[in-house]
N, C-alpha and C positions, 0 to 999 in steps of 0.2 A: 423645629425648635426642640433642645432639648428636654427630656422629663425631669431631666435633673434637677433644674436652676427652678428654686422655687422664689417668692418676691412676697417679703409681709409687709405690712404699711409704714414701720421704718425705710424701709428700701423703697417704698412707693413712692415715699415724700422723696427721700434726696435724692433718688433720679430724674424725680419731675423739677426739682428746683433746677437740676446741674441741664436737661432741657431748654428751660427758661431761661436761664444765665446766656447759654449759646443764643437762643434765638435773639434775646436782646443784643448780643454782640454783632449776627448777623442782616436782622431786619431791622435795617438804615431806616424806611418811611417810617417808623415805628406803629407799625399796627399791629394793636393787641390780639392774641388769640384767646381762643377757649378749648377746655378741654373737657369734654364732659365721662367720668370713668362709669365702665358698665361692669354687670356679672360681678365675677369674683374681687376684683380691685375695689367695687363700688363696698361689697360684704365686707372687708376688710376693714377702707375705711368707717364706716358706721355702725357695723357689729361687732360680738366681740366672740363668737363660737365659731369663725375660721380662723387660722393663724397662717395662712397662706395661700399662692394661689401662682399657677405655671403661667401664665405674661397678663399682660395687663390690655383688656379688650377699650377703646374707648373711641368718642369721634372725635374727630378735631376738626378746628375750625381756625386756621392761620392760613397767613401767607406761604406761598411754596418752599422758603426758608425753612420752615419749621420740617420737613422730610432731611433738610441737611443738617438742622441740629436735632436732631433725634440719631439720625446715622455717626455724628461727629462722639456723643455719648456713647452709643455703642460700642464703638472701634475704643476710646479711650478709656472705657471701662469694662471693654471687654465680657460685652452683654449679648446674648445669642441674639443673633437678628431676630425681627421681628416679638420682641418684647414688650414694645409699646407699639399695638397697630388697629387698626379699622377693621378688620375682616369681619367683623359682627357685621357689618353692613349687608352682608352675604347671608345673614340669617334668619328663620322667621320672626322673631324676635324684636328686627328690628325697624324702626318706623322714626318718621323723623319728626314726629311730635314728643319722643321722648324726651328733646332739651327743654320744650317749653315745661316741662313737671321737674326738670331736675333739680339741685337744689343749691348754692353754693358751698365749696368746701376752703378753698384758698387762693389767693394770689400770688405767684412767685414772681420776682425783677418786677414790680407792677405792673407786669406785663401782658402772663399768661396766668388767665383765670380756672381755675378747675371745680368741675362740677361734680358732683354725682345724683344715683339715683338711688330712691329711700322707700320705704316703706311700703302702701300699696301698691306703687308703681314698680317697683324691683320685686315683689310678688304677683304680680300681673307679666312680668317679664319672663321670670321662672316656669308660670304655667301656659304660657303659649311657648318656651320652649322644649319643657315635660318630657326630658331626658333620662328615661331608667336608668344610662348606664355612667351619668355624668352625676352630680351633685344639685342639679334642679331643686328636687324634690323634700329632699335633707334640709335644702336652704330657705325655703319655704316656712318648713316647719320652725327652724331654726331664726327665723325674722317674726315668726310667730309669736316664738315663746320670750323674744329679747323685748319685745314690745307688750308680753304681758306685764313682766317684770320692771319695765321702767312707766308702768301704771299707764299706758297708752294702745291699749289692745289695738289691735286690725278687727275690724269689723267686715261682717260680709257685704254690707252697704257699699262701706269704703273701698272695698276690693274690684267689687261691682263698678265703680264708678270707673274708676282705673282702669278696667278691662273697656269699658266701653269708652273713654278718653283716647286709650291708646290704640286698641283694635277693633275699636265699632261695634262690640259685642260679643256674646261668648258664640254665637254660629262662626265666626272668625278662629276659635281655640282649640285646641284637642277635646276629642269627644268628651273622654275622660276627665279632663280640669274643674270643670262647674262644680260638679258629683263629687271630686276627692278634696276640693276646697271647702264646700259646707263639713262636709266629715270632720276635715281636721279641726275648725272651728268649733265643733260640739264634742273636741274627745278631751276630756279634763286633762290626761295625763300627758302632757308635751313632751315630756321629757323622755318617755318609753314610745313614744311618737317617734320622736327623732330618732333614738337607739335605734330602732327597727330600719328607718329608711335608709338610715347611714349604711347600716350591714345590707340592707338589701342594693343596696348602690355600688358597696363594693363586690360582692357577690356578682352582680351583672358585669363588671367588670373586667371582673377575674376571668367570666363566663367565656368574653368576645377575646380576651388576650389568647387564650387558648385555642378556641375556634382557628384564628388568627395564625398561630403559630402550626396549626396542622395545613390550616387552606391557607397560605402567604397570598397575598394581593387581593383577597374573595371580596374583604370586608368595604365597602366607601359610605358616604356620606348619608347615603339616599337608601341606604337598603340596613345600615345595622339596627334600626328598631325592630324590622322584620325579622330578620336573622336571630335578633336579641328574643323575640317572643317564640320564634320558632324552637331554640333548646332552650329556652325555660318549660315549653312543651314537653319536651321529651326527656327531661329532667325529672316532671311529674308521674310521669309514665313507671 
């Protein structure tokens, strides 16, 4: 897919509507689907400190139809493939107790229901995926400080609870999560919290596109956290 095509939650809504529209055209038995949006789509709709996000991660749950109106919006709106897809199912992150915590968002064609996921839970989500070089950790902070401000703080209790809801506990997490999640809870200043993580995210970033560009093909799925902490090593150096 490309880097280019970003999707903010105007675009989220009327692609999922123009979705729903098809699938109601296509699925004759009329069985409802569901769609429940993760990650960055989920941020989007419920937060308000990203303003965008490169495809839209989510599961679905429809009849075999809904592969063909998801493809038919594609081609006719000429959306890169794969911009609405499942592949999070591929990741550690993901568990299929997430839909029973998620939350309702809308109904398009009264057909196809979409969900997302909020608060604890999409901070439980974050830090079992605890990606230096992706936006994880920025997002964290950044669901932190939205939920100060709208008088409804995250609690470590409530985070707690979440993590064990969804992955049975923090022996299931990154070593590191437990540890940097009380932190941020005890640092008054969210705001220089986030500033920090954002740059530190882009930074790692920048780090692996380079790597990348001297060693073409080195990088995959399974080794750039390794790779990632290896020159931050020798950065320090």
């Amino acid at each position: 897919m490309s880097a280019d095509v970003m999707f903010g939650k105007d675009q989220i809504d009327s692609y999922l509507k123009e979705v729903a529209k098809q699938y109601r055209k296509l699925n004759r038995k009329g069985m409802p689907a569901e769609i429940t949006l993760i990650g960055g789509a989920s941020i989007l709709i419920n937060y308000g400190f990203r303003n965008s996000t490169y495809d839209v991660d989510a599961l679905i749950q429809a009849s075999s139809s809904m592969k063909d109106a998801i493809n038919y919006v594609t081609d006719t709106l000429e959306l890169p493939n794969g911009w609405l897809n499942d592949d999070f199912k591929n990741t550690p992150s993901y568990t299929p107790k997430l839909v029973a915590y998620s939350k309702h968002y809308r109904t398009f064609s009264n057909m196809v229901n979409i969900r997302t996921i909020t608060g604890e839970y999409l901070v439980a989500m974050k830090l079992r995926a605890f990606r230096q070089y992706k936006h994880d950790i920025s997002d964290i902070v950044g669901i932190l400080r939205e939920h100060i401000r709208m008088g409804d703080p995250l609690t470590y209790e409530r985070i707690d609870k979440a993590v064990h809801d969804l992955y049975d506990g923090w022996d299931n997490m990154p070593e590191d999560a437990q540890g940097m999640i009380q932190n941020m809870l005890s640092d008054e200043d969210v705001d220089a919290l986030y500033e920090m993580y954002t740059q530190e995210e882009a930074a790692a970033k920048e780090t692996l596109l380079t790597f990348n560009d001297k060693y073409p093909d080195v990088l995959k799925q399974d080794n750039l956290d390794d790779i990632l902490s290896h020159l931050k090593a020798k950065q320090k150096l």
